[in-house]
ROMIKOL-265551 format. One line per 4 residues: number of its first residue (from 1); for each residue y, x, z of C-alpha. Coordinates in Angstrom, 3 decimals. Layout:
N
NUM	Y/X/Z; ...
! end
This chain:
453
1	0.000/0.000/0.000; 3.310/1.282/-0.884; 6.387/0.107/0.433; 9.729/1.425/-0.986
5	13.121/-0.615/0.285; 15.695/1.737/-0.361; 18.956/1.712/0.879; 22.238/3.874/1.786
9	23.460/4.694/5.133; 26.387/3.039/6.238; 28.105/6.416/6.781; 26.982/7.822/3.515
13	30.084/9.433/1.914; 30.064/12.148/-1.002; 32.587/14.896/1.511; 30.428/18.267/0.834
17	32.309/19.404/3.501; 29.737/17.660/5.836; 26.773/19.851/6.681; 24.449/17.325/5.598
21	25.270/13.940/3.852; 24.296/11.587/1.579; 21.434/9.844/3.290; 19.016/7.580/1.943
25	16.378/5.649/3.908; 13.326/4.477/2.724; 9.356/3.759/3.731; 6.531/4.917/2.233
29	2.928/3.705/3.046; -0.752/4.618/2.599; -2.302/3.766/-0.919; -5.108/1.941/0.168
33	-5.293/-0.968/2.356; -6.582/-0.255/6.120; -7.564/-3.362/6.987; -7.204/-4.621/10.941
37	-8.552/-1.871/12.950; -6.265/-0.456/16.344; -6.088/3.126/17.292; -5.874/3.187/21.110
41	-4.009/6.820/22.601; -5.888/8.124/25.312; -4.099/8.540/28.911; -2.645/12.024/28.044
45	-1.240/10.870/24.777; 0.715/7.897/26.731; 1.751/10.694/29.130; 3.744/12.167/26.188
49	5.206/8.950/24.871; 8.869/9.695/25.713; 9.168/12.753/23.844; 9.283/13.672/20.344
53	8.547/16.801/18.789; 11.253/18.263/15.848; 9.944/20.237/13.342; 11.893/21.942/10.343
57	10.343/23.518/7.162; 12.686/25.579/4.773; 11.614/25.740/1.411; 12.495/28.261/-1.327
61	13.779/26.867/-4.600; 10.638/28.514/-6.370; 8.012/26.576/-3.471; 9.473/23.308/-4.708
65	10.339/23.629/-8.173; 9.615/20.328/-10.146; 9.232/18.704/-6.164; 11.394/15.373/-6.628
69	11.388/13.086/-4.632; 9.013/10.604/-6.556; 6.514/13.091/-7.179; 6.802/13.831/-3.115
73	6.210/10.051/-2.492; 3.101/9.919/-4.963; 1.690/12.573/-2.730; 2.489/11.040/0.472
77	0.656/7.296/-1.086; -2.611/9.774/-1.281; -2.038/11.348/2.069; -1.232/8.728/4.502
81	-4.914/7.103/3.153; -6.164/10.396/5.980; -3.568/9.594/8.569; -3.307/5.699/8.765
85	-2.639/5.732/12.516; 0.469/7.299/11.788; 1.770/4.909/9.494; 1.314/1.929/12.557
89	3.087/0.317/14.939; 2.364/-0.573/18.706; 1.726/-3.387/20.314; 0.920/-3.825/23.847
93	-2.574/-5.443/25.535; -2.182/-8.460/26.840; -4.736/-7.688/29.897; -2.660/-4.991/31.298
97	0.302/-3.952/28.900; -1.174/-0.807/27.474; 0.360/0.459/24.583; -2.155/0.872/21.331
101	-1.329/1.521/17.829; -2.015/-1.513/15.114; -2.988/-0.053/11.822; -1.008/-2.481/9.551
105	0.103/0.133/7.018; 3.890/-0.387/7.593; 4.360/3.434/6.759; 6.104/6.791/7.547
109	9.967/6.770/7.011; 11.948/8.864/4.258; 15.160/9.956/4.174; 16.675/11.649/1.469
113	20.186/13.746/2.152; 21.724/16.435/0.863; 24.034/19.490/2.187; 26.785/21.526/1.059
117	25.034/25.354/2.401; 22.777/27.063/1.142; 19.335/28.038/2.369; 20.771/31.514/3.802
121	23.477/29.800/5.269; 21.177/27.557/6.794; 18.779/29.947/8.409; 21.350/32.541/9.058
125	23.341/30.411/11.679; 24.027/31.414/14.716; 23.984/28.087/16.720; 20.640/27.370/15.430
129	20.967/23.735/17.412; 22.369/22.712/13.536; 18.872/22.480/12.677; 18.678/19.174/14.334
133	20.765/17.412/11.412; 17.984/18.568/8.966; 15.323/16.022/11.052; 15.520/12.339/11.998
137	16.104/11.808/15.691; 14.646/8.433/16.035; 12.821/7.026/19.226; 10.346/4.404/19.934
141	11.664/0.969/20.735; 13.405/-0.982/21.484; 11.311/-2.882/19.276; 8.381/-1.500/19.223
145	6.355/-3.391/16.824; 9.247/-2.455/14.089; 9.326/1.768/15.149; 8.342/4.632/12.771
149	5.729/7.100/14.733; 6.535/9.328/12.057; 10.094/10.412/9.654; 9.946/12.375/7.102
153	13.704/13.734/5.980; 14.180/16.145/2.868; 17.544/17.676/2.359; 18.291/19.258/-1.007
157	20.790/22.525/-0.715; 22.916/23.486/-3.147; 21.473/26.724/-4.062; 18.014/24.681/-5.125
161	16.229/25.026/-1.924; 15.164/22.420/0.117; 14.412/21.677/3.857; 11.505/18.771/5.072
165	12.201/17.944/8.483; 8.987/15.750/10.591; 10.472/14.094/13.512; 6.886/13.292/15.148
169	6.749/10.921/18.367; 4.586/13.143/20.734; 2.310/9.912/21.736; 0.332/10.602/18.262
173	-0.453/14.374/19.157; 0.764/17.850/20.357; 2.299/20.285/17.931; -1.353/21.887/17.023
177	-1.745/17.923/15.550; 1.667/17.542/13.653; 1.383/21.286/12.362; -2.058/20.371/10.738
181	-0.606/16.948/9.141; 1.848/18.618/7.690; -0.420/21.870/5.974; -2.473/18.709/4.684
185	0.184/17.311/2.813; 0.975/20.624/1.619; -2.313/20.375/-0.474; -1.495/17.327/-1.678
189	1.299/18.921/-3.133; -0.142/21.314/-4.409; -2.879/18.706/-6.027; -5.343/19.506/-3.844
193	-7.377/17.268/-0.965; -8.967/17.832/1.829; -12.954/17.956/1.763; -13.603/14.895/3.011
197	-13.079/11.197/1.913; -11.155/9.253/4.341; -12.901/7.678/6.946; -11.426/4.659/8.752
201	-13.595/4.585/11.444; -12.517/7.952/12.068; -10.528/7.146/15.240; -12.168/8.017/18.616
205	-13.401/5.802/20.787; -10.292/5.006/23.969; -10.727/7.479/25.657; -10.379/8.250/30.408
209	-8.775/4.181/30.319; -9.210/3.937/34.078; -9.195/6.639/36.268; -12.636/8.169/37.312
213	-11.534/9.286/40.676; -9.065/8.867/43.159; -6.099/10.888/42.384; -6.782/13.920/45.145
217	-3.016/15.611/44.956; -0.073/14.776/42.483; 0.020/16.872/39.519; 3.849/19.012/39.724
221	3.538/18.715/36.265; 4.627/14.986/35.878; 7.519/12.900/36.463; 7.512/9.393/36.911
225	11.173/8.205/35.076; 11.465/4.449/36.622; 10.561/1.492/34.122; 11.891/2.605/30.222
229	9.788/-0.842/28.604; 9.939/-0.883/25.520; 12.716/1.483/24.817; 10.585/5.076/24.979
233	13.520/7.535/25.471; 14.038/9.742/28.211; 18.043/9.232/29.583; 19.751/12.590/28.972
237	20.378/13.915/32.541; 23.226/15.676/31.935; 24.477/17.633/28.861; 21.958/19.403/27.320
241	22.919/22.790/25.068; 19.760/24.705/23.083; 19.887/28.513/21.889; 17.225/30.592/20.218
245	16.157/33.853/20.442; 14.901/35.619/17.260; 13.022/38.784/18.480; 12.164/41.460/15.917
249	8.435/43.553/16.899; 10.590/46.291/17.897; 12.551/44.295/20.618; 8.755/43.070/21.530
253	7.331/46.386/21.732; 10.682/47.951/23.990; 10.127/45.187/26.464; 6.541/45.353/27.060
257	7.471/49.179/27.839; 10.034/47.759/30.302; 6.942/45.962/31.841; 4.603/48.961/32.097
261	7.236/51.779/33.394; 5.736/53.522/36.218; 2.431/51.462/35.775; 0.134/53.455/33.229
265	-2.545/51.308/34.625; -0.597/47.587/33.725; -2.969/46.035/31.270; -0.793/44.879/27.769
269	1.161/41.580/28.577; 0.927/38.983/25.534; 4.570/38.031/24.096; 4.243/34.480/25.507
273	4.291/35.715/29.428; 6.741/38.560/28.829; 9.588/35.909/27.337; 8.628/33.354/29.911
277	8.645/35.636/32.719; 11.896/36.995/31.621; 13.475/33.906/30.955; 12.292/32.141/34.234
281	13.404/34.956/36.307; 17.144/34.552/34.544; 17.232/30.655/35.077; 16.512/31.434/39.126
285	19.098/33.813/39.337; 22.056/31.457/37.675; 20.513/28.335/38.701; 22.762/26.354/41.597
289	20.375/25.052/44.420; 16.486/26.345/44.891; 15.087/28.764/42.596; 12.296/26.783/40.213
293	9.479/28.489/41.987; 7.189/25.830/40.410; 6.920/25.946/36.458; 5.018/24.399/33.758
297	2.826/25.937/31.455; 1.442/24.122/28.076; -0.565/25.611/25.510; -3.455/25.706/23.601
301	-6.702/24.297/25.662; -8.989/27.008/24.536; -11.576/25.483/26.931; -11.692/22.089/25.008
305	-11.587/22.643/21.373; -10.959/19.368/19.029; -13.594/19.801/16.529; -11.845/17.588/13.301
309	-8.929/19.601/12.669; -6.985/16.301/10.937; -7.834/14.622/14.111; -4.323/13.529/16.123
313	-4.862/14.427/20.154; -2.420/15.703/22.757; -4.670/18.168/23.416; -2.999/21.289/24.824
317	-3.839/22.601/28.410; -0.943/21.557/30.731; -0.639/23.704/34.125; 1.410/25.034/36.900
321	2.402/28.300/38.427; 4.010/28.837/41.745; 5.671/31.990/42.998; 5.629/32.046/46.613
325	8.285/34.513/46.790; 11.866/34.648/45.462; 11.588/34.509/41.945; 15.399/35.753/40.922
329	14.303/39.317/42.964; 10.938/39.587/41.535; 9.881/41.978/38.502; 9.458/40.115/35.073
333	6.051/41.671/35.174; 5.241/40.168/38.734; 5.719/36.495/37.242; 3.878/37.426/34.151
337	1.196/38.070/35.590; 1.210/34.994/37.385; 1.619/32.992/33.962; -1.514/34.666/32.672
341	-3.824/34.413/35.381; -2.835/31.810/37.708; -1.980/29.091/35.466; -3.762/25.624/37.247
345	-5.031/22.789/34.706; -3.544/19.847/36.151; -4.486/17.572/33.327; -7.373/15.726/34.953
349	-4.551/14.382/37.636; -1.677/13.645/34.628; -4.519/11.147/33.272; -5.739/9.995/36.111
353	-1.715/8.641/37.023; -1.345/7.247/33.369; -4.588/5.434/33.797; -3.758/3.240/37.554
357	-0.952/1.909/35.194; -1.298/2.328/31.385; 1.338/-0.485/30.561; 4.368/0.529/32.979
361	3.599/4.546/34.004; 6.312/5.879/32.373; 6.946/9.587/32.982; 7.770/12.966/31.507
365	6.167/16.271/31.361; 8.648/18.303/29.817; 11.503/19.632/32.035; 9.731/17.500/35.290
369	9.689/21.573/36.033; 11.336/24.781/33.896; 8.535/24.174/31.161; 6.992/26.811/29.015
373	5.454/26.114/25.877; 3.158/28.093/24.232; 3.057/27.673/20.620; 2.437/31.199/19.172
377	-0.974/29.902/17.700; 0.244/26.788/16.030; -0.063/27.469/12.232; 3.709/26.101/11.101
381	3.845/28.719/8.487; 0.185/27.142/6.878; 2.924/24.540/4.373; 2.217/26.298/1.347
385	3.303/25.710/-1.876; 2.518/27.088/-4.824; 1.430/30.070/-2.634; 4.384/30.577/-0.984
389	4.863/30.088/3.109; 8.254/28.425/4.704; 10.892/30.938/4.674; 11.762/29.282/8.454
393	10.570/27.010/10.429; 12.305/25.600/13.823; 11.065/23.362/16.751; 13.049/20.840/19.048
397	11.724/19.144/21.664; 13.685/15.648/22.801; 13.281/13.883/25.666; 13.765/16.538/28.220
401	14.037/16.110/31.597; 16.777/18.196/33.326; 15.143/21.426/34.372; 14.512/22.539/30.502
405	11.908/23.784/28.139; 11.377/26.854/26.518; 9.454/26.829/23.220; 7.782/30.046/21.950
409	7.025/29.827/18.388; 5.757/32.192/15.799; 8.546/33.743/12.974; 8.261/34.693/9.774
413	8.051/38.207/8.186; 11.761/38.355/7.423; 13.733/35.568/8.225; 16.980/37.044/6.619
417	15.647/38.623/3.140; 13.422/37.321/0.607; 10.110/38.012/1.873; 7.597/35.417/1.591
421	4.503/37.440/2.675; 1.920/35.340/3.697; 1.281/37.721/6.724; 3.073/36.939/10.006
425	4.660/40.060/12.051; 4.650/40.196/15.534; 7.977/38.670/15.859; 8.966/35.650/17.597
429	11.089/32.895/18.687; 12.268/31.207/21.316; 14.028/28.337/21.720; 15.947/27.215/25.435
433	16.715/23.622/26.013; 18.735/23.906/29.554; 21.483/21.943/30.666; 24.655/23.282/28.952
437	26.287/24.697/31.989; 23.870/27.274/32.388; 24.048/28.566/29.016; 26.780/31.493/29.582
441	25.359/33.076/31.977; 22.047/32.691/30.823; 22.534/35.185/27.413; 24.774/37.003/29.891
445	21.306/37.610/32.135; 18.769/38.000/29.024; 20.976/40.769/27.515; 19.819/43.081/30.513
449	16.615/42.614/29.039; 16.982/43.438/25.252; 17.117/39.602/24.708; 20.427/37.990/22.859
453	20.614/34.821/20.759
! end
């Protein structure tokens, strides 16, 4: 089924002096009819439902050469038959009020805009929080049976490139999920499909509904937010400012020798614990009130693998790590350490909450503590086309609760030039969402460490 009602934005002007305008909305839906079956998210998916994960792809001119956007949308009819929980809308039980997803083919959303930069000028800017233009920010609700899980947003730059932003509500699946619907539409594109037909009864069975135990201690890692309904958005707690760091090898290698001076015997400390460490132990020293001596840690769940890689799960280990000592005097490699080996799964308790109250738990994860995401491993740069990776991609994370997130994401070979190697360095990024009055002094407190946005 294809559904294609297009229309322009009220505020669509032709001003090139905009960063981004000319916006078009329309919907696009699967090629083949579902029928009536409901996809039910499990109790750790409806512990994500209030945030939304941001992803944006930029494209050389040469990846998408002959890419309009009606050949884009023929691909999308083929590819949505794979993902048809995506193109649903939810409903609520009328037993208990639990959210599930009706597969009724209403579709993704996709908006067409345009911008007056180029794709340098784009990727080469230094408040990076731009990016967010390039990518829908819609939320769930208030009408739920009318919301898009999923928008799609392309924005043609003058210079011929092009950037494809996913806004992706969390609820669906972590970013290990969204990075693997995307690479399949990439072959699509590229006029390829996955090895396997579709399979509607692919969805698994509802998953943890009730809770098997009583809960023993409350996870740290969850918030409860007061009643949202149907509106799934998390109230901004105060301003909230984002900056990223783009860190060469080099910068990588001179801190982990920060880490190991006088300590030959310091075992090699992965990228992921040095930046969080670092970063956590700056946010305790500007932070007004108690250090956060209680973080979050999410990343991959190495111990529970999800076998069907186009299968949509939130399934990333989420943990804690307390410091029982003051975090602001401690060595970056003293909290490291603690990220790497002390990191408690608290993911049994998160479900167990969601599940004494499916219809009315609503809560966050994200900034409940300082939250540090792990995404190092998720394959963003796997959108090929016609060979050739992303030049960039970003990550946002909205719905954030007040004590921030840091995401650290894999970057490309060369960001600035016109490499498109398909080989990743050891670079990385990462990207602080903090409340805006701690930003100053935060790059003030990471430059002692090598580290400046």
């Amino acid at each position: 089924m294809v559904v294609c009602s297009t229309m322009k934005n009220s505020n669509d002007n032709n001003n090139e002096d905009n960063l981004v305008y000319g916006i078009r909305l329309s919907s696009v839906g699967s090629a083949t009819v579902t029928g009536n079956l409901v996809y039910e998210p499990n109790n750790m998916d409806l512990a994500m439902k209030v945030h939304y994960l941001r992803v944006v792809y930029f494209l050389d001119s040469q990846a998408i050469e002959g890419l309009i956007p009606f050949k884009l949308k023929e691909a999308i009819f083929a590819w949505l038959c794979y993902y048809y929980e995506s193109c649903g809308r939810f409903r609520r039980s009328e037993e208990d009020g639990r959210p599930f997803i009706k597969c009724n083919d209403c579709g993704v959303r996709f908006v067409e805009a345009k911008s007056s930069k180029t794709l340098d000028e784009w990727i080469q800017m230094e408040d990076t929080s731009s990016h967010r233009l390039l990518v829908a920010d819609n939320v769930l609700g208030p009408e739920l049976t009318f919301s898009p899980l999923v928008f799609l947003q392309i924005t043609s730059f003058k210079c011929g490139g092009l950037s494809l932003g996913l806004s992706w509500a969390h609820v669906l699946g972590d970013a290990f999920s969204a990075a693997n619907y995307m690479n399949t539409l990439a072959l699509f594109l590229n006029g390829l499909k996955p090895k396997f037909s579709p399979n509607l009864n692919k969805a698994p069975p509802p998953q943890n509904l009730k809770p098997k135990n009583p809960i023993n201690s409350e996870p740290s890692t969850l918030k409860i937010v007061g009643s949202l309904g149907n509106h799934w958005i998390m109230p901004l707690p105060c301003e909230m400012g984002t900056i990223s760091l783009h860190l060469k090898p080099t910068q990588l290698t001179q801190l982990q020798a920060k880490f190991s001076e006088n300590d030959s015997t310091l075992s090699p400390i992965q990228s992921f614990e040095m930046l969080s460490a670092v970063i956590w132990r700056a946010i305790a020293r500007i932070k007004d009130g108690p250090e956060p001596n209680i973080v979050t840690i999410i990343k991959k769940d190495a111990a529970s693998p999800i076998e069907d890689v186009m299968a949509l799960r939130n399934n990333q280990f989420v943990g804690s790590v307390k410091a029982d000592f003051s975090v602001g005097k401690a060595h970056p490699k003293v909290l490291a350490a603690l990220i790497q080996d002390k990191a408690k799964s608290e993911r049994d308790q998160i479900e167990e909450v969601v599940g004494q109250d499916p219809g009315g738990c609503d809560c966050i994860i994200y900034g409940s503590n300082l939250t540090f995401v792990n995404l190092e491993e998720v394959d963003f740069y796997g959108f090929e086309l016609k060979g050739l990776r992303p030049r960039f991609v970003n990550c946002f994370v909205d719905g954030v609760g007040g004590e921030g997130v840091v995401l650290v994401l894999p970057s490309p070979k060369d960001i600035n030039g016109k490499s498109n190697a398909k080989t990743l360095s050891g670079g990385r990024i990462a990207t602080i969402i903090l409340p805006k009055i701690y930003m100053m002094e935060l790059k003030k407190e990471l430059k002692e460490w090598g580290l400046s946005a």
